[in-house]
N, C-alpha and C positions, 0 to 999 in steps of 0.2 A: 457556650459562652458568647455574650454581644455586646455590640457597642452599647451603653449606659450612659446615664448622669443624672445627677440627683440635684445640679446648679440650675436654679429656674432660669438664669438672665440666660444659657443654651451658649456660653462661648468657649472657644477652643482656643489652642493653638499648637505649638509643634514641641517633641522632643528628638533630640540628637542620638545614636548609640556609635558611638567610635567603638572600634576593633582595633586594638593596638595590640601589634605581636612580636612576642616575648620569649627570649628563650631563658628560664631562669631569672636572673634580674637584670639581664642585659634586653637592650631592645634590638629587634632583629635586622639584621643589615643579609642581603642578598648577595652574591655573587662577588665576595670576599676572597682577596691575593691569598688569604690563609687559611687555615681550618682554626677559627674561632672560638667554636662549639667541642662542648663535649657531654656525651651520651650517661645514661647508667651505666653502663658499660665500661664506659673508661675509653670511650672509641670516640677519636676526634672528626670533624664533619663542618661540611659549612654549606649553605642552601643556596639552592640555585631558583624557586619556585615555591611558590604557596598562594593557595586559593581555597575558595571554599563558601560554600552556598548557605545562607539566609534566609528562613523563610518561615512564615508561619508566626509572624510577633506577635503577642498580646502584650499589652500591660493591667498590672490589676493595681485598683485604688485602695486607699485606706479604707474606703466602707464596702469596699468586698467587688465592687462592680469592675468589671472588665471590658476594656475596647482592645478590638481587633484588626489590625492594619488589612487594610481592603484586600484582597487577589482578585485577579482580571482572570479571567479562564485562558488568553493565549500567554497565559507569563509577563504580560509588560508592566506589571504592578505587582508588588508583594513577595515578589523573588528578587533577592541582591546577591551581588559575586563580590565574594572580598577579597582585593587581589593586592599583595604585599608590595607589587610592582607600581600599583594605581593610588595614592596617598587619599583621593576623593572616594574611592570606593571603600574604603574603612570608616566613613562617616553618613550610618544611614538614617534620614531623617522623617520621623511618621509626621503626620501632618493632620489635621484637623482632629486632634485628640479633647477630647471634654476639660476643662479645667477641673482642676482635684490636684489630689497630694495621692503619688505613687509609691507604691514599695513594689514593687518586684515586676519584672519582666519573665516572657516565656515566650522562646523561638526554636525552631527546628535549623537542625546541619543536617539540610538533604532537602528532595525536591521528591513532592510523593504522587505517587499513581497517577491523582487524576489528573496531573500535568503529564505527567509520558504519554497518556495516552492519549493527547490530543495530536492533532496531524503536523499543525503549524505552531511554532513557539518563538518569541521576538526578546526582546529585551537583554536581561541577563540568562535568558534560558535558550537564547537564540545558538542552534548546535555548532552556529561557526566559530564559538567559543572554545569548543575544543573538549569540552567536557560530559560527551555526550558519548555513551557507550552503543548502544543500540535498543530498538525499541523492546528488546529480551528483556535486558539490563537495567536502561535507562540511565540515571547520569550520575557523573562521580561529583561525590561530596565533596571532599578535600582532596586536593594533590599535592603533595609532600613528594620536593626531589630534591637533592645534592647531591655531595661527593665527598665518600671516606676512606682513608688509605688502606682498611683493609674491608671493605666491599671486593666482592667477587666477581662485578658485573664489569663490562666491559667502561674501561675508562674509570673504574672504580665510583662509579653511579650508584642510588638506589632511588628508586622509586615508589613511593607509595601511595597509589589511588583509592578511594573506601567510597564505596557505592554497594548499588542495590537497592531496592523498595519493595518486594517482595519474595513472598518466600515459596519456592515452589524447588521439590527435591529432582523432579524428573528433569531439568534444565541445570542443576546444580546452582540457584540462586539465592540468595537469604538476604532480608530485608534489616538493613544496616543504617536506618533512618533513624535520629538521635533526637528528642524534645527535651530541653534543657530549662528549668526554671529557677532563677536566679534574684537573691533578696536583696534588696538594699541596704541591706544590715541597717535599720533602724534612720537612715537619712532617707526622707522621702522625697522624690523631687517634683518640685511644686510646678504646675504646668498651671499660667495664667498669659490672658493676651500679652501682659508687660513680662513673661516671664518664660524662655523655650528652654530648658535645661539638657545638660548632655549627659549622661551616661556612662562613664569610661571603663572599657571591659575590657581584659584584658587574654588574648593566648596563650598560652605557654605549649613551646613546641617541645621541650623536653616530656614536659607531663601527656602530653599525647606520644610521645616514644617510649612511655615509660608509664603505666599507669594500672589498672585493677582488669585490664583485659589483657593485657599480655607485655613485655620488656623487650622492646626492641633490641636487637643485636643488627649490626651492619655486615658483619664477618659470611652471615647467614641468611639468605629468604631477603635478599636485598629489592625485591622487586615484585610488587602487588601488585596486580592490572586485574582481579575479577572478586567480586562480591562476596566469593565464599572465601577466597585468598584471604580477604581484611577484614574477617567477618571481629576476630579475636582482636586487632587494631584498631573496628567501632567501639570497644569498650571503655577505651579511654578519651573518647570524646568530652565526653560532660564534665567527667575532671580536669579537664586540658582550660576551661572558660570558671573566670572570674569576676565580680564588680569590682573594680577598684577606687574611685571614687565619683561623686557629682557632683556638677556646675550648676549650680541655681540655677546660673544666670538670669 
């Protein structure tokens, strides 16, 4: 898939995609006097932390054609970190996009191969980030932490990291990298130079603790830190993201 356009006048301009994060129908507030939140489980919780990588956008148009947000080979383009902490980093914006009318976006939650395996990485991929396992590994997707009163871990903590990009049995590693395509349900959003529309997408933290790969419990396995650990926890990714609505604008 490539950049396309079937507009002879050749102009562009930009679209918006906000990550707004959700637990349920409330919007998510961090590092909360109380335990807010509550699980499938029935298990109460409130977050301390949320992030989680960006990468790999396409959008595709009403007459079939596809443009693809550039990647730079050392990371400083086309890799975003969305971090619940950072209000700018939940709004990322593609730029020189063809004019046309959009339905559906497609991006990945993970950071694949051929970026680990380059030597030096900068931007959002830069490892003093913190989100960077080792060159084995490579880097975690999302990081899910808080605190629940019946976690087992010390300070009644869990943690949960979901990485991996390969899969190789003799290092115990499996590739947990998720591509997610998402429709507009039938509102296109019109990308013209008078016209850069947003996108609003939505998390949900519950339905990633709770989803078609496995039910989180906090009582239990409060604490992911390796690839094969969350391999059952990448399953509920792509049910965890939703469009919610569009801004012309």
């Amino acid at each position: 898939m490539s950049c396309s356009d079937d507009d002879s006048s050749g102009q562009s301009s930009s679209i918006t995609l906000e990550f707004d994060n959700v637990v349920g129908t409330t919007n998510l507030e961090l590092n909360t006097s109380n335990m807010p939140y509550t699980n499938s489980k029935g298990e109460a919780y409130k977050l301390t932390r949320l992030t989680y990588y960006v990468s790999n956008i396409k959008l595709k148009r009403a007459d079939g054609t596809v443009f693809t947000d550039p990647v730079k080979s050392d990371g400083s383009a086309g890799y975003y970190l969305v971090d619940e902490n950072d209000a700018e980093s939940q709004e990322i914006t593609v730029e020189n996009v063809p004019s046309g009318d959009y339905t559906e976006v497609t991006f990945t939650i993970g950071v694949d191969a051929t970026q680990v395996n380059h030597a030096a990485q900068t931007g959002a991929l830069d490892p003093a980030k913190g989100l960077f396992w080792s060159w084995d590994a490579g880097y975690i997707f999302i990081a899910l932490e808080g605190v629940s009163p019946v976690s087992t871990e010390p300070e009644n903590v869990f943690q949960y990291y979901v990485g991996g990009y390969k899969e190789d049995a003799a290092s115990n590693q499996v590739n947990n990298i998720k591509t997610i395509t998402l429709s507009f349900n039938g509102n296109p959003a019109p990308i013209r130079p008078a016209h850069e529309p947003e996108v609003h997408l939505l998390f949900d933290v519950n339905k990633f603790l709770n989803g078609p790969g496995e039910q989180v419990t906090f009582s239990s396995n409060a604490s992911r830190h390796t690839s094969k650990a969350s391999q059952n926890l990448s399953g509920n990714i792509a049910a965890s993201f939703v469009v919610d609505h569009i801004h012309a604008n």
